[in-house]
Backbone bond lengths (Angstrom), bond angles and torsions (degrees), N, CA, C in turn:
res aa  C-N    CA-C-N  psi(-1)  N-CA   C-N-CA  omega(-1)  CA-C   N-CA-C  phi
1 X - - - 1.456 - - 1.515 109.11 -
2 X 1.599 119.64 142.61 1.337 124.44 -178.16 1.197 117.92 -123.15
3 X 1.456 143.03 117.43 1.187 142.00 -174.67 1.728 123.92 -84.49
4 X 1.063 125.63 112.82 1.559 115.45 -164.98 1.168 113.89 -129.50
5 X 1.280 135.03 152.50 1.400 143.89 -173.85 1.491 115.00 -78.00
6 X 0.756 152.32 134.80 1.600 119.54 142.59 1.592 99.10 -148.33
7 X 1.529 88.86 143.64 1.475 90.32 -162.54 2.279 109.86 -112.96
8 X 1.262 80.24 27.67 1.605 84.78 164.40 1.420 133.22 -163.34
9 X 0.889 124.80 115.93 1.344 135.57 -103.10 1.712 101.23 -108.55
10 X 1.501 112.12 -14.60 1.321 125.12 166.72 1.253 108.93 -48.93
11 X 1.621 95.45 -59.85 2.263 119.13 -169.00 1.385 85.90 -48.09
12 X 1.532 135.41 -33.30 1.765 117.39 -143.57 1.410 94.86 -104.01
13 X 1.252 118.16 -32.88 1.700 109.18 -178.25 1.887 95.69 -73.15
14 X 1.082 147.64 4.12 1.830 133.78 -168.09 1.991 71.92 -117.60
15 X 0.928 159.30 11.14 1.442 153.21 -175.85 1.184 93.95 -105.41
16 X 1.789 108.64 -96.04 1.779 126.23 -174.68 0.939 115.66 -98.33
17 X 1.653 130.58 -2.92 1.662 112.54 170.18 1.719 106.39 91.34
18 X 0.524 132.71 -179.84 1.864 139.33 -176.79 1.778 112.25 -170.13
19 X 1.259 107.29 156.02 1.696 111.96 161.88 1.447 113.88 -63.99
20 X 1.409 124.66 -10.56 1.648 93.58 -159.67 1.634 91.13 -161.24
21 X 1.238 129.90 168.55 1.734 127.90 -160.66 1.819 91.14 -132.09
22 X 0.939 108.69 18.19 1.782 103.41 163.52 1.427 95.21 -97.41
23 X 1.110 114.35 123.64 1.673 114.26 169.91 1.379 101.07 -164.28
24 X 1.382 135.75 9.48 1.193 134.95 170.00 1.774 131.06 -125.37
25 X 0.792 170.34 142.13 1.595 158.09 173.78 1.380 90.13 -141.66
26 X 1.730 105.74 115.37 1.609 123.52 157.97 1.776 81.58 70.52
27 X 1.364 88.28 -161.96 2.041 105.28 -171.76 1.575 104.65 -66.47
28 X 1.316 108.70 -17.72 1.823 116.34 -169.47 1.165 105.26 -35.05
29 X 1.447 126.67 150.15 1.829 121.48 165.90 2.224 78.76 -117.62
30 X 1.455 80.19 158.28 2.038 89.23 -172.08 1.293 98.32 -115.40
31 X 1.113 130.99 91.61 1.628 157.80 123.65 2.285 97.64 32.78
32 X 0.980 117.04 76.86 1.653 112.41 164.18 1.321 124.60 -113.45
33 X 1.386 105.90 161.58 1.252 101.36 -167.58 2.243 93.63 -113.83
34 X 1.179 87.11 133.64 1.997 86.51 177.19 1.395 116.91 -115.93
35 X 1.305 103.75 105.90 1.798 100.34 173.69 1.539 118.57 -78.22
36 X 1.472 139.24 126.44 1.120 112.90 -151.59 1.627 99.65 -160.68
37 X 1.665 106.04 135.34 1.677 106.13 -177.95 1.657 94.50 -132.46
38 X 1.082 92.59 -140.81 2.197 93.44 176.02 0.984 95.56 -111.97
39 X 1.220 158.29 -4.39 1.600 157.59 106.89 1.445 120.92 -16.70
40 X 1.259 104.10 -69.83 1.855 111.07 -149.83 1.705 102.43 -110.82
41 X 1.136 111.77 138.48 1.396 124.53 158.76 1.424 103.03 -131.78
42 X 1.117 91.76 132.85 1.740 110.13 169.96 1.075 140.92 -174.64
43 X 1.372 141.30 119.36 1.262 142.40 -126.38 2.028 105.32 -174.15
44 X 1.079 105.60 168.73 1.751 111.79 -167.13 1.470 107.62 -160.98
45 X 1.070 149.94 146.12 1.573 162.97 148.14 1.476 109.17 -128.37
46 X 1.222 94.68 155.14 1.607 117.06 165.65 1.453 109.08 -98.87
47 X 1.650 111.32 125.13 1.181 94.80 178.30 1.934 98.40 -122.08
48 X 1.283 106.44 -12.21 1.923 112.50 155.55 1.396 113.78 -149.74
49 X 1.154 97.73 119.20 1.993 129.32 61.22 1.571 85.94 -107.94
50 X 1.223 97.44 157.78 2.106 114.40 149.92 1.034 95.02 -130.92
51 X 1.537 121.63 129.86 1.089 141.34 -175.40 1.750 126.83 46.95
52 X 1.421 130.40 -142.77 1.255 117.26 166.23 1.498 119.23 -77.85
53 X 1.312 118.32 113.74 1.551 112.75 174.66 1.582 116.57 -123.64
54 X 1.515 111.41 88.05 1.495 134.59 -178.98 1.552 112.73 -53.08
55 X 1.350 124.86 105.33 1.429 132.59 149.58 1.287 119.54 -126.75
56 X 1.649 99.02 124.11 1.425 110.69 146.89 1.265 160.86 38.38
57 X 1.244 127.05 34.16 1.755 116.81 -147.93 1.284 109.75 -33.48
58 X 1.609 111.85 145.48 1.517 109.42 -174.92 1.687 110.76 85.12
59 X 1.030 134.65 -17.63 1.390 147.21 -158.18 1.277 98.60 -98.53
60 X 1.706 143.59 163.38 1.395 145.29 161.39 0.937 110.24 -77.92
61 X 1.691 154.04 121.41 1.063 146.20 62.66 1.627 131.82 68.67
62 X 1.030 155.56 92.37 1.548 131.01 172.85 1.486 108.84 -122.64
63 X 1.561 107.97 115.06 1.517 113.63 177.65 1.517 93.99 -120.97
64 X 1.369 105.85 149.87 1.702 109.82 -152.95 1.780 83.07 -166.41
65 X 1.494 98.08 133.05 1.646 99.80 157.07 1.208 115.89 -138.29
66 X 1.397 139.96 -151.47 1.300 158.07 129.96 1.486 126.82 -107.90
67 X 1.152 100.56 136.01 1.241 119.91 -173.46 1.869 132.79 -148.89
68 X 1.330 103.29 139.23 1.535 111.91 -162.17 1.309 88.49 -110.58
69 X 1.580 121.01 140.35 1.499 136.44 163.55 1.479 113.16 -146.83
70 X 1.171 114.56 148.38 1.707 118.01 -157.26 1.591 91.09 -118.73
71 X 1.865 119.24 -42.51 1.432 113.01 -147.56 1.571 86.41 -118.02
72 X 1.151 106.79 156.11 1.522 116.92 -178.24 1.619 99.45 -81.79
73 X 1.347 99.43 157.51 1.466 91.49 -166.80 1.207 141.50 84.95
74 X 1.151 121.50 -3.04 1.449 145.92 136.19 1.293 130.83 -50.93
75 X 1.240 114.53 123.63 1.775 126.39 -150.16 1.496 105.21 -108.44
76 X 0.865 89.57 164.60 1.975 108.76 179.45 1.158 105.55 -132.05
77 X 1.851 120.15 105.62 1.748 101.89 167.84 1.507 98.56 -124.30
78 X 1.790 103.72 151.57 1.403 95.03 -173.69 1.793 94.70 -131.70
79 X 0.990 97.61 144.45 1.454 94.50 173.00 2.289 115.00 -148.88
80 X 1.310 97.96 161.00 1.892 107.19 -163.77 1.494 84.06 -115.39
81 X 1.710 97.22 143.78 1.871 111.34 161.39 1.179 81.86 -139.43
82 X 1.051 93.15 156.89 1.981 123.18 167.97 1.470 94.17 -86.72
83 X 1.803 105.50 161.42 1.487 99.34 -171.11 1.444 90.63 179.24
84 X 1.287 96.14 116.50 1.558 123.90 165.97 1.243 126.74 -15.26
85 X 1.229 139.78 128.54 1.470 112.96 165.04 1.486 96.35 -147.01
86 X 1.840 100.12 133.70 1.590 103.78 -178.29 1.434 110.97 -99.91
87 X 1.936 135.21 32.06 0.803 150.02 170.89 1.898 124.66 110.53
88 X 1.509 94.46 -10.04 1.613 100.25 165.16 1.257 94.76 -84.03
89 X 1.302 132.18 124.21 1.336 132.65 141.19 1.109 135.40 -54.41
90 X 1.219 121.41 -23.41 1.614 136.57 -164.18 1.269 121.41 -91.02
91 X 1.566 109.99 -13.74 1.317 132.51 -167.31 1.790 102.73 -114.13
92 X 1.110 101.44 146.15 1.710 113.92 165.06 1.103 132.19 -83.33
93 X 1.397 144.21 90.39 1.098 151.99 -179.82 1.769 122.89 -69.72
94 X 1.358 112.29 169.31 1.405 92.59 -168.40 1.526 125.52 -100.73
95 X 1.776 119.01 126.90 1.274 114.04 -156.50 1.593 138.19 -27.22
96 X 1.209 122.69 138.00 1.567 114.31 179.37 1.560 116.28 -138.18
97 X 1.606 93.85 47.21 1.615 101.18 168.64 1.791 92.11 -171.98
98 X 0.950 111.40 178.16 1.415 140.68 -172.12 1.839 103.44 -64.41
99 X 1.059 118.77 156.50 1.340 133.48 152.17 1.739 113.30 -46.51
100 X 1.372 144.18 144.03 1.108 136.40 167.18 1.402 100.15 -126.24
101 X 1.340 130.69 112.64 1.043 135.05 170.66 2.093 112.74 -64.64
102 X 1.168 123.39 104.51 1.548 122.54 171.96 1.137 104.41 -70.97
103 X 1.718 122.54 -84.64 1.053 131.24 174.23 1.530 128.78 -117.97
104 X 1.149 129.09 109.34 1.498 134.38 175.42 2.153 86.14 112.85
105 X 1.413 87.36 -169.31 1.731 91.82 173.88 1.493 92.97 -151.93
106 X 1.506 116.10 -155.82 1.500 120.12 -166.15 1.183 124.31 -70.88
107 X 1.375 102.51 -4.21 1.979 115.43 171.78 0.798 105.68 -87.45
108 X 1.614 107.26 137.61 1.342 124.68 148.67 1.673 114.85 -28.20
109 X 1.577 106.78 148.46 1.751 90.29 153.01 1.421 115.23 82.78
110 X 1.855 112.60 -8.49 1.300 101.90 -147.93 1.897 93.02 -122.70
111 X 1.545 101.91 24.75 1.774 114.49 -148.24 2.234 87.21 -110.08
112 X 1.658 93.83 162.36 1.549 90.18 169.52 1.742 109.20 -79.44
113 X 1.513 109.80 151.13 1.651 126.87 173.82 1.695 97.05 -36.00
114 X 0.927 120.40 130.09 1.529 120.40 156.05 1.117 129.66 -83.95
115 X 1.433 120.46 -14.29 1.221 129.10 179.26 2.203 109.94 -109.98
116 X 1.361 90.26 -30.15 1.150 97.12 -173.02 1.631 122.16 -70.89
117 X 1.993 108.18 -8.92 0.963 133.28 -140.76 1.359 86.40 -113.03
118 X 1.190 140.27 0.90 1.313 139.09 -172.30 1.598 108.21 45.83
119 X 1.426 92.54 -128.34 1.702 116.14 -174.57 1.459 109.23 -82.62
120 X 1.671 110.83 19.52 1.733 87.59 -147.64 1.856 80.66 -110.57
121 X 0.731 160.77 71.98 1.427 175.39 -128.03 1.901 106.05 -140.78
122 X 1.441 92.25 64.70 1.660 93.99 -168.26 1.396 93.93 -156.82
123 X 1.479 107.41 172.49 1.543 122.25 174.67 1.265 110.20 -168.85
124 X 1.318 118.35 105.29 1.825 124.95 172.93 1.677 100.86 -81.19
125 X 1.909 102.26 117.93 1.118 113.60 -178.96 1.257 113.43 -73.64
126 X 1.025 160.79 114.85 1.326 131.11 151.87 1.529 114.51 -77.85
127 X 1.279 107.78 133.62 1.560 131.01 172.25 1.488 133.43 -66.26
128 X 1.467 111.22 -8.84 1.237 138.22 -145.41 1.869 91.81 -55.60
129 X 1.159 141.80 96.42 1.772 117.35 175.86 1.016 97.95 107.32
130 X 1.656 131.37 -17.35 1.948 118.95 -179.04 1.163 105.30 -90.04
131 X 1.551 95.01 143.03 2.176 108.81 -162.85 1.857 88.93 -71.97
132 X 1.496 96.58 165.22 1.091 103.36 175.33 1.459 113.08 -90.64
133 X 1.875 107.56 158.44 1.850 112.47 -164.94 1.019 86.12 126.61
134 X 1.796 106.26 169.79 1.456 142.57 176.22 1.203 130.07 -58.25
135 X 1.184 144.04 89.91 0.792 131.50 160.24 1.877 147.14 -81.84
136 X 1.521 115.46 112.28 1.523 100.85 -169.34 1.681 105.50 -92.44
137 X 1.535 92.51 138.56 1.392 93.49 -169.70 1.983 112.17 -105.84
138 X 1.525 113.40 127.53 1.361 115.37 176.50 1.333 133.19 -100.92
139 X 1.025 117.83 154.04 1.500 115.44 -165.94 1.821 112.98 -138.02
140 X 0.965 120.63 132.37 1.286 131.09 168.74 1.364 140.80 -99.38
141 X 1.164 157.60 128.66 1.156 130.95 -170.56 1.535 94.76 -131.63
142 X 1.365 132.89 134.54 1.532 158.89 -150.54 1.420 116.59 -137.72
143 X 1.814 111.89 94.50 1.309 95.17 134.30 1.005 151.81 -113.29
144 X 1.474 126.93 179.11 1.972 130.62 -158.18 1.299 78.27 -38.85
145 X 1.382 145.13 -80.68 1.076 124.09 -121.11 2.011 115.33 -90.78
146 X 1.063 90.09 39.62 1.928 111.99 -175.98 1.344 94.70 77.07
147 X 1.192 151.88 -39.67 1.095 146.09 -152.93 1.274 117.37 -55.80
148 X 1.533 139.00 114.96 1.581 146.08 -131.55 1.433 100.61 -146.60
149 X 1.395 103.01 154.71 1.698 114.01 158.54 1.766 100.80 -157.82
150 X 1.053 118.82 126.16 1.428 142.29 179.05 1.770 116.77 -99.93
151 X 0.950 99.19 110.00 1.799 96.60 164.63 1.412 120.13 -109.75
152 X 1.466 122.74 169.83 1.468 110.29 159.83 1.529 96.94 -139.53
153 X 1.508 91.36 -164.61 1.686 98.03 -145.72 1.262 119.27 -102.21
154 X 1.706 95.09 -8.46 1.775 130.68 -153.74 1.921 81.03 -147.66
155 X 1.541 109.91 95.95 1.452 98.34 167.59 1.446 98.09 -171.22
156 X 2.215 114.79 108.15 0.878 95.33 174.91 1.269 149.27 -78.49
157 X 1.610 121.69 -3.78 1.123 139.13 175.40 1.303 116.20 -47.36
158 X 1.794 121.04 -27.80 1.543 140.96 -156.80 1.483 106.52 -108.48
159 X 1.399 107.03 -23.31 1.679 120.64 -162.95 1.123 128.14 58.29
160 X 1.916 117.78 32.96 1.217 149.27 -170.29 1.961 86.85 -102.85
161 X 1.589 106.67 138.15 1.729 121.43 -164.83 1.287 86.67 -152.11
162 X 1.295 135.39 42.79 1.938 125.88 155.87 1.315 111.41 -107.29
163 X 1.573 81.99 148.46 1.557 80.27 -177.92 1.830 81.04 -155.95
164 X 1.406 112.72 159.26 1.459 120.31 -171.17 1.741 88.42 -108.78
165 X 1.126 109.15 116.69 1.820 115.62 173.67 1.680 112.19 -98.88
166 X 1.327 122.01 86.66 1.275 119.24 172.18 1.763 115.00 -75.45
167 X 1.016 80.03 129.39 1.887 94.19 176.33 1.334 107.34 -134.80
168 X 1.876 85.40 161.73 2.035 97.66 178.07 1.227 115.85 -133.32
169 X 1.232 140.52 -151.43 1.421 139.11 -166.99 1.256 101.63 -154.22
170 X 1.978 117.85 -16.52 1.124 121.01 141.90 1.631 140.78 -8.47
171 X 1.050 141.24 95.74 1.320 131.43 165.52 1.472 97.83 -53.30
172 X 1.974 108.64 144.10 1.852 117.14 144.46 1.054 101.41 -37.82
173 X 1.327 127.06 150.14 2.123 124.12 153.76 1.321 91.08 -80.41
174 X 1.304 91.71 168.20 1.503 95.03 -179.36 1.559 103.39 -157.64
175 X 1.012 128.55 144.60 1.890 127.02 -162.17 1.483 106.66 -152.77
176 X 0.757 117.39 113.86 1.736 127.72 161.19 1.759 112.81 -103.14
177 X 1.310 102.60 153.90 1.722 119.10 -155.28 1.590 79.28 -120.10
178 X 1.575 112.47 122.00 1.172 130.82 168.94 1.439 114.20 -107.49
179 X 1.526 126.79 -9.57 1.432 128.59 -154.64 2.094 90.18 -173.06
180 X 1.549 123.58 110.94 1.755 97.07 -33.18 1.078 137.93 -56.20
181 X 1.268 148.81 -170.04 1.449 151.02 -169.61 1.556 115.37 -130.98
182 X 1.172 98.70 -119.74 1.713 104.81 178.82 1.811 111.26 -89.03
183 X 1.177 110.74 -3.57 1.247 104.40 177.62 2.011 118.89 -131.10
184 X 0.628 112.68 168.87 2.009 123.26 158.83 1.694 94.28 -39.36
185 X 1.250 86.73 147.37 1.815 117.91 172.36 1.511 113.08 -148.69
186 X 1.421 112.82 106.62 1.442 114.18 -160.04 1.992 88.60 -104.33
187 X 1.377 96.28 142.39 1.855 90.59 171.65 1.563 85.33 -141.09
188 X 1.497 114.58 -179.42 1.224 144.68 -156.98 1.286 112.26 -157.11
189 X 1.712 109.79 128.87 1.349 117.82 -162.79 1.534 102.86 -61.49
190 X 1.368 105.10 140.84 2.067 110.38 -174.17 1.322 106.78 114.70
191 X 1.514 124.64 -19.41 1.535 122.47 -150.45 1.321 102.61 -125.80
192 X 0.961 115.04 148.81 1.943 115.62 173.13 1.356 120.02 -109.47
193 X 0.860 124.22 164.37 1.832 136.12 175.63 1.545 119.84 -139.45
194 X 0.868 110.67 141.52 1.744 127.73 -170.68 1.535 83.51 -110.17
195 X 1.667 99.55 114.14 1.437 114.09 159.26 2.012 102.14 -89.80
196 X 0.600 132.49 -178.67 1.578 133.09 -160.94 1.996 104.92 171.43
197 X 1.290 89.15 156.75 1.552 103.32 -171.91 1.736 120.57 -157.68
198 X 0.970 118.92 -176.60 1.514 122.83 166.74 1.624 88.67 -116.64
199 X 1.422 103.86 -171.30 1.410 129.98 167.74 1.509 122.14 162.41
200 X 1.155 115.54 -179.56 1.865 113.67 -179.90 1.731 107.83 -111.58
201 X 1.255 108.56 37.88 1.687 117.39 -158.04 1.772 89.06 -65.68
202 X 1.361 113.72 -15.93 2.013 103.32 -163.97 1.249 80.26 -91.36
203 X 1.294 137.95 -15.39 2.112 115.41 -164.34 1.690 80.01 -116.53
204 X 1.359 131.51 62.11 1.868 127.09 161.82 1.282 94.18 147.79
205 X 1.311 98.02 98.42 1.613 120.34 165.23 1.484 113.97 -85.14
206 X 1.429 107.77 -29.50 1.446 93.89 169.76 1.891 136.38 -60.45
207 X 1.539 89.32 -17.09 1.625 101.04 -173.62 1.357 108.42 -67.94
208 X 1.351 102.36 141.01 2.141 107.78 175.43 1.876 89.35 -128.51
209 X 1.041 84.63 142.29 1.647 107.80 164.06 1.426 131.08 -110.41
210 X 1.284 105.30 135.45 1.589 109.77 162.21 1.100 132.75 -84.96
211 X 1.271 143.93 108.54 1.098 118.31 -172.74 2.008 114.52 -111.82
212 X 1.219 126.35 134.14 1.492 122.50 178.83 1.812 116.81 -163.85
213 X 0.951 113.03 179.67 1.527 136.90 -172.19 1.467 131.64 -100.24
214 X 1.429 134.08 107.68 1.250 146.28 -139.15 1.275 118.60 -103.55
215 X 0.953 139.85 39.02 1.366 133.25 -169.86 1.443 125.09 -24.03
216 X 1.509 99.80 -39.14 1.910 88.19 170.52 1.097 115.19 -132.51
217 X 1.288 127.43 25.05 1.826 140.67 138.79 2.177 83.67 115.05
218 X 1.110 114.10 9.01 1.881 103.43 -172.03 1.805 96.46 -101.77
219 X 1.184 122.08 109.80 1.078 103.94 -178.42 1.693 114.51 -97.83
220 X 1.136 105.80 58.99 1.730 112.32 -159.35 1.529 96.75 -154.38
221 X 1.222 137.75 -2.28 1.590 125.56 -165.25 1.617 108.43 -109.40
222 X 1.713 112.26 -2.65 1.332 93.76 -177.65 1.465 111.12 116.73
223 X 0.998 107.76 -25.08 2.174 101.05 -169.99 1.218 106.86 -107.24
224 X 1.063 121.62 1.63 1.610 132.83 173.70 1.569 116.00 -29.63
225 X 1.089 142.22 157.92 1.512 148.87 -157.23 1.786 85.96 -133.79
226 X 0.835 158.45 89.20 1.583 157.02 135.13 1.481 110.96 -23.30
227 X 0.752 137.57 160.48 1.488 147.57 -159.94 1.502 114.52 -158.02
228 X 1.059 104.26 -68.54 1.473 131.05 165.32 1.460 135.77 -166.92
229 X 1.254 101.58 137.61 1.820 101.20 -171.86 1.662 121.97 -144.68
230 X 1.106 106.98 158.37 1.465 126.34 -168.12 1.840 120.74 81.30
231 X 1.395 96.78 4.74 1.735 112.63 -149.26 1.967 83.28 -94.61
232 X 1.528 100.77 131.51 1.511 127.15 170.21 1.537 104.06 -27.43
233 X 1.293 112.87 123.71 1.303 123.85 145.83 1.751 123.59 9.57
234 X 1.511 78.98 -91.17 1.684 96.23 -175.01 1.957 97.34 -129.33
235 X 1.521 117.57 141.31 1.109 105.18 168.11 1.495 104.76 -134.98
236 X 1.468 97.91 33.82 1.791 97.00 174.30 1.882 76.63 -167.78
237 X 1.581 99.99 108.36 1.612 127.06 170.52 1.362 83.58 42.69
238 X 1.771 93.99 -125.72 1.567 107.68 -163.22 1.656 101.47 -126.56
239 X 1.367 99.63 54.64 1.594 99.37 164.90 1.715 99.62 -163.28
240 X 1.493 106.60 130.22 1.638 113.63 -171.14 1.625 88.78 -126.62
241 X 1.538 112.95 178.63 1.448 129.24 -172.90 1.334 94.73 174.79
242 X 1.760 107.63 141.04 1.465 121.11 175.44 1.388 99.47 -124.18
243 X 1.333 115.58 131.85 1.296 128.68 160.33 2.128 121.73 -52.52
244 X 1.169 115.75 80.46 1.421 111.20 178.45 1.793 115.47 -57.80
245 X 0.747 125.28 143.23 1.147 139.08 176.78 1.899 140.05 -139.33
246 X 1.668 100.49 22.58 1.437 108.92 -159.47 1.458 129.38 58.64
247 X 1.736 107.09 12.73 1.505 111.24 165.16 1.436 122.77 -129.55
248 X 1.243 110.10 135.96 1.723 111.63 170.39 1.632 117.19 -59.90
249 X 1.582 99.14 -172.33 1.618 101.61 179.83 1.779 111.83 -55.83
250 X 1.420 95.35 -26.39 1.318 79.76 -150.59 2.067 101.80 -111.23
251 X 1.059 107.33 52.24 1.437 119.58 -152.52 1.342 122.65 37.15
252 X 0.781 124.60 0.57 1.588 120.67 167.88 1.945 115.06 -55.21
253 X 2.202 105.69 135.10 1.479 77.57 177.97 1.439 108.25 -95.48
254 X 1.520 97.14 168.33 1.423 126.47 177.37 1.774 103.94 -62.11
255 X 1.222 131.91 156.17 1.342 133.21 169.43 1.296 118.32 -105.95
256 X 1.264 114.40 167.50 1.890 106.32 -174.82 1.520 121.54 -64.58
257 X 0.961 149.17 -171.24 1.248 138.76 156.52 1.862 109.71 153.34
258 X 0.717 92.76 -131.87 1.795 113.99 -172.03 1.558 110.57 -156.53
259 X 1.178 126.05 103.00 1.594 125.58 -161.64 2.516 87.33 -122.22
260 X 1.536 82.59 176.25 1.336 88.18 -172.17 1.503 85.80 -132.52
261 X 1.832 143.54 125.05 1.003 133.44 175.45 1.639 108.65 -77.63
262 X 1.162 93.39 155.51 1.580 120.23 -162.30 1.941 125.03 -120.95
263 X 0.739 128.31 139.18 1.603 112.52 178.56 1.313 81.47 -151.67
264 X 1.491 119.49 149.01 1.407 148.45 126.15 1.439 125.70 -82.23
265 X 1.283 115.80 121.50 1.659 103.54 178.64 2.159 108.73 -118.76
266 X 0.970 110.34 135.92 1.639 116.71 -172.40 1.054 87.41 -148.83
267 X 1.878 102.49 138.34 1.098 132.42 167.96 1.623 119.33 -136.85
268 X 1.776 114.01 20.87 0.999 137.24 -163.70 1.498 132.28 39.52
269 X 1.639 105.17 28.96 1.713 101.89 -178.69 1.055 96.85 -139.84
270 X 1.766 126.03 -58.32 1.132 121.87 162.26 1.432 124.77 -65.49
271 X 1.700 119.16 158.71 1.550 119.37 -169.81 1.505 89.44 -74.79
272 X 1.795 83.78 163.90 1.747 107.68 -168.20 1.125 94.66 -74.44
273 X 1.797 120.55 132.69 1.453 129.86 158.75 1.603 122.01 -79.45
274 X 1.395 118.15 155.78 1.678 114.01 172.15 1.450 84.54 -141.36
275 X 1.686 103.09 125.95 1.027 106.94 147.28 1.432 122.71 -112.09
276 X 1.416 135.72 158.43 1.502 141.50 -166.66 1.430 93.30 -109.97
277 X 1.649 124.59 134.73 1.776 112.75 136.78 0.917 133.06 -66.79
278 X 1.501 138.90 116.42 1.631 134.31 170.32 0.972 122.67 -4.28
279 X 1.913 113.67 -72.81 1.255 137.71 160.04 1.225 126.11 -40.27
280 X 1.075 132.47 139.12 1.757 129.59 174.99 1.595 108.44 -110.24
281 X 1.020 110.15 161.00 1.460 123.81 179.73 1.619 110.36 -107.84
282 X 1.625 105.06 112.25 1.464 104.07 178.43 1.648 99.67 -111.35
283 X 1.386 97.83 136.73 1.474 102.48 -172.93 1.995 97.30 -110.89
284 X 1.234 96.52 154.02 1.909 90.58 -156.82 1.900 78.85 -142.92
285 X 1.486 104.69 154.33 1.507 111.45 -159.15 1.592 95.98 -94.42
């Protein structure tokens, strides 16, 4: 088997032919890589994103490549990460969200026909729930017999500069703990307390909050006290308060201790906020 460059993509369709006749934008030739015996042709490009192409959260998406397949049965998987950027654009930074499966997932086998797919070598993302930031998008092309070639979309070695930029119009939420405040709040089983806050709940209706109780200031390990969750931002302007009462969401009581109050705020575009109160809540029997 011989591995070869060729970097224009006209010369390669009058050779082996291809699935699909997008292989050019403007004079550009699109940078592929062809693994190739008297058997196998196979090869992949990105032909969107080019460069930065900003949509919308909630908005469609268009990831589109080219692609050469010789053996039936040859897969297409495409998949989006979010990805850092400390102001070079051009460069890849290191991921800061999850894998997004588009089409197929980390299995083999699990991608659309490449050949079977004709001309149709596309995928309308929808955004509907994806945080906002960069996303570089990768692509694989698979045949039966493992034999692979991967591109991405954002890669300078290739002289590929896409990247999918989701944005919102969303405000961050943002919540401050007025009650407690800057100091300790001691209560006693029988008695209630009004935790209370500010926030921007009237400028982002989409945001829901969590609100609960920390026993050892980590609000990520599991022992969390819930209070209440999924519940609007703000539902009076931009100042909310829950009546505590020694019970969780789900009536269960709370136990004595020393807790640190907690809020989560999501509004599904921007990343999830935590804010902490200064003050802690000591609950006394």
């Amino acid at each position: 088997m011989r591995l070869c460059k060729v970097v224009c993509l006209v010369a390669l369709t009058a050779t082996v032919g291809c699935t699909g006749d997008i292989w050019l934008y403007g004079a550009e030739s699109i940078p592929v890589e062809i693994i190739s015996d008297t058997e196998l042709e196979l090869g992949i490009a990105v032909v969107h994103p080019v460069g930065v192409e900003t949509v919308a959260a909630g908005a469609m998406a268009t990831v589109q490549w080219a692609d050469i397949a010789s053996v039936a049965g040859t897969g297409v998987r495409v998949q989006a990460q979010r990805n850092a950027t400390t102001g070079n654009t051009t460069l890849p930074d290191a991921p800061t969200g999850p894998v997004i499966f588009l089409i197929g997932d980390a299995t083999p086998g699990t991608g659309r026909d490449a050949i079977a797919d004709g001309e149709n070598d596309i995928f309308h993302w929808d955004t509907t729930g994806v945080r906002v930031g960069r996303y570089i998008i990768t692509m694989t092309i698979e045949a039966p017999d493992g034999t692979s070639e991967t591109v991405m979309s954002l890669d300078p070695d290739r002289g590929t500069t896409g990247v999918v930029n989701i944005t919102t119009t969303l405000p961050v939420p943002t919540l401050n703990f007025t009650a407690p405040g800057a100091t300790d709040e001691t209560v006693t089983t029988g008695n209630t307390f009004n935790i209370t806050w500010t926030d921007n709940g009237s400028a982002n209706a989409d945001a829901r909050m969590t609100l609960g109780l920390d026993p050892d200031d980590n609000p990520d390990n599991g022992n969390e006290v819930i209070l209440l969750s999924n519940e609007p931002l703000s539902t009076d302007g931009n100042n909310g308060s829950f009546t505590f009462n020694f019970l969780d969401q789900d009536g269960n009581g709370v136990a004595d201790g020393t807790y640190t109050v907690f809020a989560q705020l999501d509004d599904n575009a921007n990343d999830v906020v935590t804010v902490e109160a200064t003050g802690q809540l000591i609950l006394n029997p």
